[in-house]
mmCIF file as gemmi writes it, N, C-alpha and C atoms, coordinates in Angstrom:
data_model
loop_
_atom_site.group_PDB
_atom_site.id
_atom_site.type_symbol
_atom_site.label_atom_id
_atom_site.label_alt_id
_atom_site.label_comp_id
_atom_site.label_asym_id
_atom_site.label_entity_id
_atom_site.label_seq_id
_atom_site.pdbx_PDB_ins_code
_atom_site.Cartn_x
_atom_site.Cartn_y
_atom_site.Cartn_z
_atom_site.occupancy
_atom_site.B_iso_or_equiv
_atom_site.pdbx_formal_charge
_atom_site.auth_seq_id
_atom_site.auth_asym_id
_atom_site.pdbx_PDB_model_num
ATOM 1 N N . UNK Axp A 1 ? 0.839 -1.18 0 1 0 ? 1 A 1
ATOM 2 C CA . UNK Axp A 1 ? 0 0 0 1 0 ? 1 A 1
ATOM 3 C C . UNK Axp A 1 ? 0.88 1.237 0 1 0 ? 1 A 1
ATOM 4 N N . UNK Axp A 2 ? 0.185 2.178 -0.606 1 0 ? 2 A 1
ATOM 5 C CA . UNK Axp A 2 ? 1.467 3.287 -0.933 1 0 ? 2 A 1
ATOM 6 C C . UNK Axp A 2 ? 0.778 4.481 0.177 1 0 ? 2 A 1
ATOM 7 N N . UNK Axp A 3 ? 1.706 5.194 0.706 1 0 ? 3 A 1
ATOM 8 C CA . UNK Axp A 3 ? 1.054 6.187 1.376 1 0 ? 3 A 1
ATOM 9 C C . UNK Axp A 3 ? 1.544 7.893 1.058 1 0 ? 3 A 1
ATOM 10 N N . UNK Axp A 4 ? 1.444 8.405 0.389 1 0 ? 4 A 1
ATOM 11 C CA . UNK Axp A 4 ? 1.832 9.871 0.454 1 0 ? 4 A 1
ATOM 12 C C . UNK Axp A 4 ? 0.742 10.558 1.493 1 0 ? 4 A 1
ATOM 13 N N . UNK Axp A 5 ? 1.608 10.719 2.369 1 0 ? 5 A 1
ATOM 14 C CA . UNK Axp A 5 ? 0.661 11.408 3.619 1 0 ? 5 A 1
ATOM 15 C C . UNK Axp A 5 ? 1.882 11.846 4.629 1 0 ? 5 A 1
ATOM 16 N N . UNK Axp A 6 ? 1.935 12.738 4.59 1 0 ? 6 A 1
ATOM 17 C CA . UNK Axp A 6 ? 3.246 13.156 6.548 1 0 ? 6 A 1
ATOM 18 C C . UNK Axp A 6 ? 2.686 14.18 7.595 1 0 ? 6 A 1
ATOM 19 N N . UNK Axp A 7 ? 0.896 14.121 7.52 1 0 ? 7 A 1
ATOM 20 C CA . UNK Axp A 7 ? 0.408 14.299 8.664 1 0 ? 7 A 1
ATOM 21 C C . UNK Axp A 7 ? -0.342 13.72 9.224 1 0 ? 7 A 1
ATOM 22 N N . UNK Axp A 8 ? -0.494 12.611 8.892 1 0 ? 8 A 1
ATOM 23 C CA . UNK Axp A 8 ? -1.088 11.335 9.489 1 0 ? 8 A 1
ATOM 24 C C . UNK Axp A 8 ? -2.503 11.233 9.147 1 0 ? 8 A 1
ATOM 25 N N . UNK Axp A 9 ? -2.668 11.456 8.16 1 0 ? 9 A 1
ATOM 26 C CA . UNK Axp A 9 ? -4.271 11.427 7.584 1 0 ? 9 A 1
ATOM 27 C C . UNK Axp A 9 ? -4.74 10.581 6.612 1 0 ? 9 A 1
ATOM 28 N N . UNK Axp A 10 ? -5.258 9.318 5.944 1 0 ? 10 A 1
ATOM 29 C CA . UNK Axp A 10 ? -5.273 8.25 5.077 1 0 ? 10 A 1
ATOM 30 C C . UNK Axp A 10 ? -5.608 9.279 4.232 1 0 ? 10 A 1
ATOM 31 N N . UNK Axp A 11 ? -5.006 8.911 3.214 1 0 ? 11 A 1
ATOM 32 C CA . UNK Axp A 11 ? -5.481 9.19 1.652 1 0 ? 11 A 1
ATOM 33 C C . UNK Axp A 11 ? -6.933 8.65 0.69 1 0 ? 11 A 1
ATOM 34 N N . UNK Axp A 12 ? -7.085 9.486 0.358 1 0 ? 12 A 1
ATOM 35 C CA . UNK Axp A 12 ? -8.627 8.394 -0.529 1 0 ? 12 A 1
ATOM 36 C C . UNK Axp A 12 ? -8.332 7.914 -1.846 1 0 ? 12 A 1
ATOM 37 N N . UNK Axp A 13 ? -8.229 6.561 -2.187 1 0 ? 13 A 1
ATOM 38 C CA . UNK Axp A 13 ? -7.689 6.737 -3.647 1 0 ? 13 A 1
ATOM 39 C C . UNK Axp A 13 ? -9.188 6.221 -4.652 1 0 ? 13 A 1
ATOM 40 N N . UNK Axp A 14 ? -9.435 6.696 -5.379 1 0 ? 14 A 1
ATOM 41 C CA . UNK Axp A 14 ? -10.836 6.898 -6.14 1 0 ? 14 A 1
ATOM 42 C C . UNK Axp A 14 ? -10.699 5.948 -7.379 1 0 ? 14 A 1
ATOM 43 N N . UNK Axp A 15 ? -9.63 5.652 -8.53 1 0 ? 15 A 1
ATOM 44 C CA . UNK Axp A 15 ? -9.722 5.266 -9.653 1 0 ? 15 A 1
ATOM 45 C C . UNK Axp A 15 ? -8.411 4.966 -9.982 1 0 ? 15 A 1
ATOM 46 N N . UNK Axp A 16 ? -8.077 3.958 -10.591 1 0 ? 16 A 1
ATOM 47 C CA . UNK Axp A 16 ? -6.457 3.122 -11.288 1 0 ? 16 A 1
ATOM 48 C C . UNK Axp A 16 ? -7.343 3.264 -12.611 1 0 ? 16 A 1
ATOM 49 N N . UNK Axp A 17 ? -6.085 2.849 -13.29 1 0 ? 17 A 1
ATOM 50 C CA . UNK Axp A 17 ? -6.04 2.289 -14.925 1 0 ? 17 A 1
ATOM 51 C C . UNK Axp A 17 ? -4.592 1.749 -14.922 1 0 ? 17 A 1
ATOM 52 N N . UNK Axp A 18 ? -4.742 0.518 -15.001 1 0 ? 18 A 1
ATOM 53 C CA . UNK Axp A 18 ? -3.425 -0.22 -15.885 1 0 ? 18 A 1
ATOM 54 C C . UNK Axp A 18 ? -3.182 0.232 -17.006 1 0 ? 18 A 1
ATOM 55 N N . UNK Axp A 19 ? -1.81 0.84 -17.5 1 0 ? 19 A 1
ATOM 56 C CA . UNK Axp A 19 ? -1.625 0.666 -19.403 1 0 ? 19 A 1
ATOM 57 C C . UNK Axp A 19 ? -1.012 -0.122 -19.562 1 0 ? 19 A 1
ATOM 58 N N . UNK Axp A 20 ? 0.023 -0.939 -18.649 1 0 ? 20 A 1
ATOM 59 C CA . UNK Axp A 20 ? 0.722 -2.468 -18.769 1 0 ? 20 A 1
ATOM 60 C C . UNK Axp A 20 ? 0.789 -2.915 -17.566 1 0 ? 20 A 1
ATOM 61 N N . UNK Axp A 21 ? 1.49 -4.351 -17.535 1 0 ? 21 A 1
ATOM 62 C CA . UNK Axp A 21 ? 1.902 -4.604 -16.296 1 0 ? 21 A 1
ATOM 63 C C . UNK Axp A 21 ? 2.748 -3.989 -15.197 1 0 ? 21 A 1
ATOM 64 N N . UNK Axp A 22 ? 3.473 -3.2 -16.011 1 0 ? 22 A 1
ATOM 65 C CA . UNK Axp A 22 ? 4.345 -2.157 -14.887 1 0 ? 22 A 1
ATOM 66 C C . UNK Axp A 22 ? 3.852 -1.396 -14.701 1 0 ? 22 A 1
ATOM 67 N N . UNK Axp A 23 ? 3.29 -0.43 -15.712 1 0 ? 23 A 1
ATOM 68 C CA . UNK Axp A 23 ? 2.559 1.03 -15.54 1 0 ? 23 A 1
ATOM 69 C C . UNK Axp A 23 ? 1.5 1.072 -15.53 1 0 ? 23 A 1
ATOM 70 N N . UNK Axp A 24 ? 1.105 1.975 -13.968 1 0 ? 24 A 1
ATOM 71 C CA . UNK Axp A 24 ? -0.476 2.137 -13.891 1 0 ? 24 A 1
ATOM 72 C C . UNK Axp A 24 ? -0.312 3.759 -13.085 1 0 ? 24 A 1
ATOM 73 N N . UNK Axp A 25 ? -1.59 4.423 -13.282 1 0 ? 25 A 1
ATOM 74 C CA . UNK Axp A 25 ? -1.962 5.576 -12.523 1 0 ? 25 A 1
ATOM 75 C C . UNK Axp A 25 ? -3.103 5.445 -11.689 1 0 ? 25 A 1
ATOM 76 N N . UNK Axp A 26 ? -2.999 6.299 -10.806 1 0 ? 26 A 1
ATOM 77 C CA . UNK Axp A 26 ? -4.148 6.17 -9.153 1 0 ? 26 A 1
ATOM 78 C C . UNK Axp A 26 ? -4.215 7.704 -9.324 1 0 ? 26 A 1
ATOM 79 N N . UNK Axp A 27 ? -5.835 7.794 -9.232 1 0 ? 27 A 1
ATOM 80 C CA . UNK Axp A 27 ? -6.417 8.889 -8.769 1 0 ? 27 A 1
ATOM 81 C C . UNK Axp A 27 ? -6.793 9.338 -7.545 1 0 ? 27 A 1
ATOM 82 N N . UNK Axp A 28 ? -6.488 10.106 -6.805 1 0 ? 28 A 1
ATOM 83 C CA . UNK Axp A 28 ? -7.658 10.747 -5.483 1 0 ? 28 A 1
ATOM 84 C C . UNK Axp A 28 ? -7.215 11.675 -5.064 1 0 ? 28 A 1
ATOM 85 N N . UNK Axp A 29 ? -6.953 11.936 -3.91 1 0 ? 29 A 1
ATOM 86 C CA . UNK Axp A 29 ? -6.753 13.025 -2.843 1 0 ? 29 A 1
ATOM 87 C C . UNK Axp A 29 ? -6.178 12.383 -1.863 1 0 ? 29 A 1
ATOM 88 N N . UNK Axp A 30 ? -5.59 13.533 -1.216 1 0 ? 30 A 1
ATOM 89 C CA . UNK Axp A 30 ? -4.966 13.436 0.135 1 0 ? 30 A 1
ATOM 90 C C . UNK Axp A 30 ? -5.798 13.647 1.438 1 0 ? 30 A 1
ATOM 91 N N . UNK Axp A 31 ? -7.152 14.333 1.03 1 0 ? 31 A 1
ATOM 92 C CA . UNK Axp A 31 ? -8.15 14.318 2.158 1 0 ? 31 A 1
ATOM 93 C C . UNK Axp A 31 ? -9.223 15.138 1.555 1 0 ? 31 A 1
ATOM 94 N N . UNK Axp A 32 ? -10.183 14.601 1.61 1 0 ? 32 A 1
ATOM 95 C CA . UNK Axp A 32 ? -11.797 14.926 0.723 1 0 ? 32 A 1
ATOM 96 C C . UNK Axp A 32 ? -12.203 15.626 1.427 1 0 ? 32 A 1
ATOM 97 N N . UNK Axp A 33 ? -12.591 16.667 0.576 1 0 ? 33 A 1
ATOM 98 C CA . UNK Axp A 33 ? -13.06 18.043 1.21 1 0 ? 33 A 1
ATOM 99 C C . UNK Axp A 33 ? -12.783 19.068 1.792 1 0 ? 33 A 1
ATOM 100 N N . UNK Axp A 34 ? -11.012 18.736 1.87 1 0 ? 34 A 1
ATOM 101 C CA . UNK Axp A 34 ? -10.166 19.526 2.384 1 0 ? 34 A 1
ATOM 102 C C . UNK Axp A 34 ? -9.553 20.848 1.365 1 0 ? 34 A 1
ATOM 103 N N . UNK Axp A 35 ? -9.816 21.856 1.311 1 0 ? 35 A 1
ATOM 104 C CA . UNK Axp A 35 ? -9.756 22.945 0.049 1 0 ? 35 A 1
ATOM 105 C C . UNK Axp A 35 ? -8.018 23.037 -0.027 1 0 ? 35 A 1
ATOM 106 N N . UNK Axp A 36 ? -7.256 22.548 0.792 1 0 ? 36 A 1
ATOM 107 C CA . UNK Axp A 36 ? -5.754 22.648 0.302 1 0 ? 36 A 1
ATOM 108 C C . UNK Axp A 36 ? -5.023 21.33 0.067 1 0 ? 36 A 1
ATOM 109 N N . UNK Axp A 37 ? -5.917 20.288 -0.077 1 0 ? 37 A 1
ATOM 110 C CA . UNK Axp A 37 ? -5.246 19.133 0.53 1 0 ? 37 A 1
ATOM 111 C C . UNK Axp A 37 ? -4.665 18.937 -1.228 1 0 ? 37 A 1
ATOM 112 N N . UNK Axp A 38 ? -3.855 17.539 -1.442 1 0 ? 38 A 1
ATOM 113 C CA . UNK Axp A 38 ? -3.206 17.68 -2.737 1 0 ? 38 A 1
ATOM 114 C C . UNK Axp A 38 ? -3.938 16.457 -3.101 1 0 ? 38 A 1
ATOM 115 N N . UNK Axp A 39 ? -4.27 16.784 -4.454 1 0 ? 39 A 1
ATOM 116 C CA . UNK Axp A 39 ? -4.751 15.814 -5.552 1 0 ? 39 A 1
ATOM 117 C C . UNK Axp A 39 ? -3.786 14.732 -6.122 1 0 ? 39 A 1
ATOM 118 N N . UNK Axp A 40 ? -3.999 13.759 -5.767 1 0 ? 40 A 1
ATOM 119 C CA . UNK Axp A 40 ? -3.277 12.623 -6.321 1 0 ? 40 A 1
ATOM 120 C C . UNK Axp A 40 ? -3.671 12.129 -7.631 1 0 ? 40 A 1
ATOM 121 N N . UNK Axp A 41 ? -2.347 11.885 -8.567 1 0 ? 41 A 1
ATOM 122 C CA . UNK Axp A 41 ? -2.09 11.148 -9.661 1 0 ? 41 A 1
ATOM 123 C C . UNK Axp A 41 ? -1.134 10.337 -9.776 1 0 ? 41 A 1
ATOM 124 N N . UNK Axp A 42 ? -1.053 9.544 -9.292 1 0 ? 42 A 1
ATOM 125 C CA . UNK Axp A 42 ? 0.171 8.849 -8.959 1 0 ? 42 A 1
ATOM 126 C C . UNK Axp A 42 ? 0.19 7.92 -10.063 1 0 ? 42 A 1
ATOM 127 N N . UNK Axp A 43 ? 1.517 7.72 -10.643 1 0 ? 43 A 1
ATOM 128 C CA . UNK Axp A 43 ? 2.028 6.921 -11.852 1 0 ? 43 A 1
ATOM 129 C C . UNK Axp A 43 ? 3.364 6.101 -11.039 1 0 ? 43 A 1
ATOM 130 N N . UNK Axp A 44 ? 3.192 5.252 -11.901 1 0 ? 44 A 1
ATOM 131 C CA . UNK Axp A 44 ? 4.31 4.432 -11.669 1 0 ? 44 A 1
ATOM 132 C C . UNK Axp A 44 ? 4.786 3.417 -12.451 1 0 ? 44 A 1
ATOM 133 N N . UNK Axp A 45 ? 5.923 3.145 -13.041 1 0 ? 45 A 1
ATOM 134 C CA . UNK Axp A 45 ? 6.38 2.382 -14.174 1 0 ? 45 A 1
ATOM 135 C C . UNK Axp A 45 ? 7.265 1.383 -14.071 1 0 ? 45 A 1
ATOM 136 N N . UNK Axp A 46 ? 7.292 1.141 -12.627 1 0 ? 46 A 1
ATOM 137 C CA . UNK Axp A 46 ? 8.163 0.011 -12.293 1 0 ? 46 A 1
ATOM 138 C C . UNK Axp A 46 ? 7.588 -1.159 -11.451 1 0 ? 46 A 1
ATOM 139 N N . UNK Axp A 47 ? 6.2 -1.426 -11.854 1 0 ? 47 A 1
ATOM 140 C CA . UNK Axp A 47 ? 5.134 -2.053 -10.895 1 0 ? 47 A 1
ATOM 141 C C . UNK Axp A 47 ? 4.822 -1.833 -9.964 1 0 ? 47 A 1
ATOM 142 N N . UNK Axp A 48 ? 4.397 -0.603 -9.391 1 0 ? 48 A 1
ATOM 143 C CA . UNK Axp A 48 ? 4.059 -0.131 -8.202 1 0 ? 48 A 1
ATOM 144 C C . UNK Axp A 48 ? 5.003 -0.436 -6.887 1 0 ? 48 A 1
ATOM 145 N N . UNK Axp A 49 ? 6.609 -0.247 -7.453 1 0 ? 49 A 1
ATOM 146 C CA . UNK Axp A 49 ? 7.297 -0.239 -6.493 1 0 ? 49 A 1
ATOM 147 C C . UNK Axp A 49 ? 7.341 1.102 -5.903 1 0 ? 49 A 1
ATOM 148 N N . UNK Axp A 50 ? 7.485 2.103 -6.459 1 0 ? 50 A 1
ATOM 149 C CA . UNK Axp A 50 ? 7.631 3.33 -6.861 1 0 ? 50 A 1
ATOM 150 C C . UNK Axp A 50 ? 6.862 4.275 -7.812 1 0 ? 50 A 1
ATOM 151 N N . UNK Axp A 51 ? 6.755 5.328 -6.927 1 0 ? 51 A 1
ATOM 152 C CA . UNK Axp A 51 ? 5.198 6.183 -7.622 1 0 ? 51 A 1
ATOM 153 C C . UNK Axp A 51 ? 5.713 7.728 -7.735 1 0 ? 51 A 1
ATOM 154 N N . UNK Axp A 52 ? 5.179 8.206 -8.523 1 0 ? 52 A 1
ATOM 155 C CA . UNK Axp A 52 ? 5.422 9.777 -8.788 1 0 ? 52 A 1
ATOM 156 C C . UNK Axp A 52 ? 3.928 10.81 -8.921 1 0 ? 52 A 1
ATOM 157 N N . UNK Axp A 53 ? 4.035 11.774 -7.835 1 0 ? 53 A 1
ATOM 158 C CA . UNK Axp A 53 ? 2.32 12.184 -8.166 1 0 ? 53 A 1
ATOM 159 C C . UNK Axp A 53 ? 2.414 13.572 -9.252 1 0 ? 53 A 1
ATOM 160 N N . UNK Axp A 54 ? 1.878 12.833 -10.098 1 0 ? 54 A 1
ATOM 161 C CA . UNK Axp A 54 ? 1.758 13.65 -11.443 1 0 ? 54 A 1
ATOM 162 C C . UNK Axp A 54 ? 1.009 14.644 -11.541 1 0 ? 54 A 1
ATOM 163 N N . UNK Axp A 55 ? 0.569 15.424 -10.481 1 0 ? 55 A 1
ATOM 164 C CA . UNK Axp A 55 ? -0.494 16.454 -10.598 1 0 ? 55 A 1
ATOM 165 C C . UNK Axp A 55 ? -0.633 17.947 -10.571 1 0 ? 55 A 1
ATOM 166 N N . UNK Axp A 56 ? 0.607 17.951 -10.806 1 0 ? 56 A 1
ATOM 167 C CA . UNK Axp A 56 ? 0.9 19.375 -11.604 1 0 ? 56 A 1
ATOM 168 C C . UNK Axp A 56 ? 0.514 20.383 -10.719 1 0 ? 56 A 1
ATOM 169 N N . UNK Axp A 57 ? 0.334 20.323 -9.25 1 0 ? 57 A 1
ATOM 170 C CA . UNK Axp A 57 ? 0.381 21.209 -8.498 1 0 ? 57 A 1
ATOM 171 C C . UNK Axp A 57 ? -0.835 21.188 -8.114 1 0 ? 57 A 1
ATOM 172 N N . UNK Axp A 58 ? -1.977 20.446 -8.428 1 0 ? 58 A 1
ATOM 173 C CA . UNK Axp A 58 ? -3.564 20.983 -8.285 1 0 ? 58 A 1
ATOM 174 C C . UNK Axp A 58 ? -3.581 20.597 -6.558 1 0 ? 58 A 1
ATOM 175 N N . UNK Axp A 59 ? -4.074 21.162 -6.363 1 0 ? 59 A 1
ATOM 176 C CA . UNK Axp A 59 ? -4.891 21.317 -4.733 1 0 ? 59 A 1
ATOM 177 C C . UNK Axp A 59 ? -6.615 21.257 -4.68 1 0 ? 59 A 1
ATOM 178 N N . UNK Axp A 60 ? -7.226 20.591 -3.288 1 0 ? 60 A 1
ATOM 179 C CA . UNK Axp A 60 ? -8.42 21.179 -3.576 1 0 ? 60 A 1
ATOM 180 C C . UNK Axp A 60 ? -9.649 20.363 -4.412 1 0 ? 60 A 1
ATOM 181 N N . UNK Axp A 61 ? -8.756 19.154 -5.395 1 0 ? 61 A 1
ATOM 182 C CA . UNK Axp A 61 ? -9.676 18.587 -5.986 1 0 ? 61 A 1
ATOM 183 C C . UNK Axp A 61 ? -9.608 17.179 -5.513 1 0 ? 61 A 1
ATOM 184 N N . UNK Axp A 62 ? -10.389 16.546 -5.655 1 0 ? 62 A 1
ATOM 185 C CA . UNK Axp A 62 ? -10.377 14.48 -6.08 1 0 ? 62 A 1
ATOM 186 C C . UNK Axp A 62 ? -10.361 14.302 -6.784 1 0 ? 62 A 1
ATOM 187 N N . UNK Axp A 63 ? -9.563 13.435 -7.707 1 0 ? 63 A 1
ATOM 188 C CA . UNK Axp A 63 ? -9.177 13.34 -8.794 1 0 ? 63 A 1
ATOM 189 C C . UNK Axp A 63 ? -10.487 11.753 -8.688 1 0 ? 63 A 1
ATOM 190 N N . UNK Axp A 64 ? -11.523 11.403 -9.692 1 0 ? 64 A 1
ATOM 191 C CA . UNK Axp A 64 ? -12.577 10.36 -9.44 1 0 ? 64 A 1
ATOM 192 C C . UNK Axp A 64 ? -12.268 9.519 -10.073 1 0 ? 64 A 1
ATOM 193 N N . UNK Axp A 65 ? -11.842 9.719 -11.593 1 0 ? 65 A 1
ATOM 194 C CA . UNK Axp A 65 ? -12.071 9.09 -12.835 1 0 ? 65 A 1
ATOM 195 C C . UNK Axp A 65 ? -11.143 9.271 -13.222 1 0 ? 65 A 1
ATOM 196 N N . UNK Axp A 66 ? -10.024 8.405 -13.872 1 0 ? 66 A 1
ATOM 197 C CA . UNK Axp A 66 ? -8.886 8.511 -15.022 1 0 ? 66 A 1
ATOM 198 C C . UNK Axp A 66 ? -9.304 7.639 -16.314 1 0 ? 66 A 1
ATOM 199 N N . UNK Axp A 67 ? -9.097 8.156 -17.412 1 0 ? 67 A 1
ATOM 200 C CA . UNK Axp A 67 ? -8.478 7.236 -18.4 1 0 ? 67 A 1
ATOM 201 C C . UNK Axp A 67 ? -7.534 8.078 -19.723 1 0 ? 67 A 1
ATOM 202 N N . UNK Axp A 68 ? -6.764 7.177 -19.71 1 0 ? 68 A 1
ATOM 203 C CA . UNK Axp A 68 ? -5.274 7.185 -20.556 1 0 ? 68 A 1
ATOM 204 C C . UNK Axp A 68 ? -5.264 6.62 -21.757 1 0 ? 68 A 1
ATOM 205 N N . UNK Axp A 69 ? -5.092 7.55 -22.922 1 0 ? 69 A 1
ATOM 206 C CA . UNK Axp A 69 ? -5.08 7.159 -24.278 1 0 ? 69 A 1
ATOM 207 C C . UNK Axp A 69 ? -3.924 6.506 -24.437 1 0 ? 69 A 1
ATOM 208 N N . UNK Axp A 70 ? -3.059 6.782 -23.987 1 0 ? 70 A 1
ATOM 209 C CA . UNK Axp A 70 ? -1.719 6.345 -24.157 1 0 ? 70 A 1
ATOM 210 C C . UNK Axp A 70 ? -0.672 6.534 -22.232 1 0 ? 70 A 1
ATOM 211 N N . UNK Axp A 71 ? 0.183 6.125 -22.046 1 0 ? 71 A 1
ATOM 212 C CA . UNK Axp A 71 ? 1.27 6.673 -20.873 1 0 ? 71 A 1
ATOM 213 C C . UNK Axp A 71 ? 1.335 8.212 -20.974 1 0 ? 71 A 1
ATOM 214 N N . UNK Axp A 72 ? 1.475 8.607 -22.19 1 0 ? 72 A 1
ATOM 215 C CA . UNK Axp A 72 ? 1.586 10.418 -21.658 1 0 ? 72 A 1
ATOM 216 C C . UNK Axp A 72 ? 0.77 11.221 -22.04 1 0 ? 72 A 1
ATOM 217 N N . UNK Axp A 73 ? -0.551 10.83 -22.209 1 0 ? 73 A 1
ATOM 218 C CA . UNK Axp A 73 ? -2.312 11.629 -22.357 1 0 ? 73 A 1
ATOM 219 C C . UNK Axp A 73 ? -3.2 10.931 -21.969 1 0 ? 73 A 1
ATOM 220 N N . UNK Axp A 74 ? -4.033 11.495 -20.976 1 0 ? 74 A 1
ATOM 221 C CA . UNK Axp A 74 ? -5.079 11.424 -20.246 1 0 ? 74 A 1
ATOM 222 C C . UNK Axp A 74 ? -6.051 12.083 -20.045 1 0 ? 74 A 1
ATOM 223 N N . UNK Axp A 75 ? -7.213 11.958 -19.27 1 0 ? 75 A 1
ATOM 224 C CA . UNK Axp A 75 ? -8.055 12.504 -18.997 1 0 ? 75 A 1
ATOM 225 C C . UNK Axp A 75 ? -8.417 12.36 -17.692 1 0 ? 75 A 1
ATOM 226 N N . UNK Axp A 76 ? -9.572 13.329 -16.619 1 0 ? 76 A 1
ATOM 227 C CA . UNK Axp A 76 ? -9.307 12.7 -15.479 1 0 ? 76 A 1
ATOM 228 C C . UNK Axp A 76 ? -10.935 13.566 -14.85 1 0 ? 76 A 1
ATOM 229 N N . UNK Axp A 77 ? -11.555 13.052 -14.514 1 0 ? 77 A 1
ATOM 230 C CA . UNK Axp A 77 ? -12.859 13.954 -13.868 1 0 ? 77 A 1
ATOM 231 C C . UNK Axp A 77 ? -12.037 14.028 -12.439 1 0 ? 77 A 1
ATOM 232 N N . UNK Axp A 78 ? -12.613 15.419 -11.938 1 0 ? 78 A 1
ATOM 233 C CA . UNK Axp A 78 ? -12.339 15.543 -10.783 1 0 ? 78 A 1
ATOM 234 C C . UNK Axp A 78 ? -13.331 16.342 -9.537 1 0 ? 78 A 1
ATOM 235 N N . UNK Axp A 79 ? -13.387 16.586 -8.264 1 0 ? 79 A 1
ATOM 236 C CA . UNK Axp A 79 ? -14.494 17.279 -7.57 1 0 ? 79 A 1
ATOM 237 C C . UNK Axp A 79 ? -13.457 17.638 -6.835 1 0 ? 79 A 1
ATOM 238 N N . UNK Axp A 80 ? -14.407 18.962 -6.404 1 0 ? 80 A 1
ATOM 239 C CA . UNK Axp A 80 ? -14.084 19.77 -5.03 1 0 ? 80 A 1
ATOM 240 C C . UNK Axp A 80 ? -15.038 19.982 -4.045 1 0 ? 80 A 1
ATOM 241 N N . UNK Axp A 81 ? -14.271 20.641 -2.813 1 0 ? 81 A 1
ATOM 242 C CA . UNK Axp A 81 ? -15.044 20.743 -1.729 1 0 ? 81 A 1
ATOM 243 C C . UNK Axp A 81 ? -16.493 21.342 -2.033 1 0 ? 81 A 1
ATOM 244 N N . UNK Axp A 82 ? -16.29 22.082 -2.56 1 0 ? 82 A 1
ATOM 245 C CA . UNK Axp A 82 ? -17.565 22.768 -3.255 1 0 ? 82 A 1
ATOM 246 C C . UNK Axp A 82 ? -18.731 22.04 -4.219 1 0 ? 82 A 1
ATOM 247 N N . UNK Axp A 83 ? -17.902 20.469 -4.246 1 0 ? 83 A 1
ATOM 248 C CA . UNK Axp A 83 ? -19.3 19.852 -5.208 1 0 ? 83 A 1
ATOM 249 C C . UNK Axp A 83 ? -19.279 20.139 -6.824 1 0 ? 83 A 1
ATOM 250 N N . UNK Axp A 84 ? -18.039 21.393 -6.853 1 0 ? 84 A 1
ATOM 251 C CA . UNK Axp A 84 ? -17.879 21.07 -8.411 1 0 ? 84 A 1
ATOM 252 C C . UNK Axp A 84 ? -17.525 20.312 -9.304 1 0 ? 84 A 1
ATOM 253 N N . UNK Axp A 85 ? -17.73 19.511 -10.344 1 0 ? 85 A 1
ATOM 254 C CA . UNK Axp A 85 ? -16.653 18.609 -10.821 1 0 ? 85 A 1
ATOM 255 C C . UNK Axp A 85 ? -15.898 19.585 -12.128 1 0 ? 85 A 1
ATOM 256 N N . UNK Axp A 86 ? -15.034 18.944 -12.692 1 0 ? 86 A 1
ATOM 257 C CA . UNK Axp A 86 ? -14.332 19.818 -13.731 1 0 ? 86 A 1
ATOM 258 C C . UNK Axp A 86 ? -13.712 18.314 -14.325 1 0 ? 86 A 1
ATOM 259 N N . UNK Axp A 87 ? -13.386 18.636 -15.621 1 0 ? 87 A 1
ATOM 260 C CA . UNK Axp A 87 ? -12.78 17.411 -16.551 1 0 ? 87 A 1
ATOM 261 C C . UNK Axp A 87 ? -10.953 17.867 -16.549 1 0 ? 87 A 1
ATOM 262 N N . UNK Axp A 88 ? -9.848 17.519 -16.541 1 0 ? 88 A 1
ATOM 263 C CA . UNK Axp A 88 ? -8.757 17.731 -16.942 1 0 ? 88 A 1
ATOM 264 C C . UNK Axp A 88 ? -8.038 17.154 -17.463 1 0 ? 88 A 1
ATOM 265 N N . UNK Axp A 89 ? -7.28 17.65 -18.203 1 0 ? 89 A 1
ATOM 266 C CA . UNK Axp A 89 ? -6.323 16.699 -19.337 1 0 ? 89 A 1
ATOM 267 C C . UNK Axp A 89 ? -4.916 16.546 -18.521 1 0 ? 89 A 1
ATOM 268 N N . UNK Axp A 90 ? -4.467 15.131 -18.93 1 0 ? 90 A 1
ATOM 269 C CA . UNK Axp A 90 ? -2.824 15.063 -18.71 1 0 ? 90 A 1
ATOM 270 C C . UNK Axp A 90 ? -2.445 14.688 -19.892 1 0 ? 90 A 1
ATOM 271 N N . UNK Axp A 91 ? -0.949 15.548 -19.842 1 0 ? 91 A 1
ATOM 272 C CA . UNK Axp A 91 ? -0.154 15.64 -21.582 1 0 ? 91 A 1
ATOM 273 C C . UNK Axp A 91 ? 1.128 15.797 -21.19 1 0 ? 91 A 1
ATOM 274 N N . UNK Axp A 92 ? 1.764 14.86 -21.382 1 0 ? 92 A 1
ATOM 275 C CA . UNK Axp A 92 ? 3.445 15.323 -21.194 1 0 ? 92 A 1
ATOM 276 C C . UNK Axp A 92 ? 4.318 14.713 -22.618 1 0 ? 92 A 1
């Protein structure tokens, strides 16, 4: 189980997609409903030994829904404290 957390708070993780056996991405948050907490995208390409959170700085949201056209474009529904959802792209 992976934990990005260093104030002692469980993480919520909402949505995976495998694109192979090594590489997969995890969607959620670091704490729902929390307006600063950090949005998780976590990738990882070495079978979930090791993870990198790909989220470009966003705060504030849950990341719900992923899916990946390929390893470096995506798509991703997401919500906030506020009940909004918003759609976002990943492109590297």
């Amino acid at each position: 189980m992976h934990l990005e957390n260093k104030i002692g708070i469980a993480p919520s993780f909402m949505t995976t997609q495998m694109i192979s056996t090594m590489e997969h991405w995890v969607g959620g948050t670091a704490e729902l409903g929390n307006k600063s907490a950090v949005a998780f995208l976590l990738h990882t390409v070495d079978g979930g030994k090791t993870y990198t959170n790909e989220n470009n700085g966003i705060v504030g949201e849950a990341i719900t829904d992923i899916d990946f056209l390929s390893s470096k474009h995506g798509y991703a529904t997401s919500i906030n404290s506020n009940k909004i959802c918003s759609v976002l792209e990943y492109h590297c």
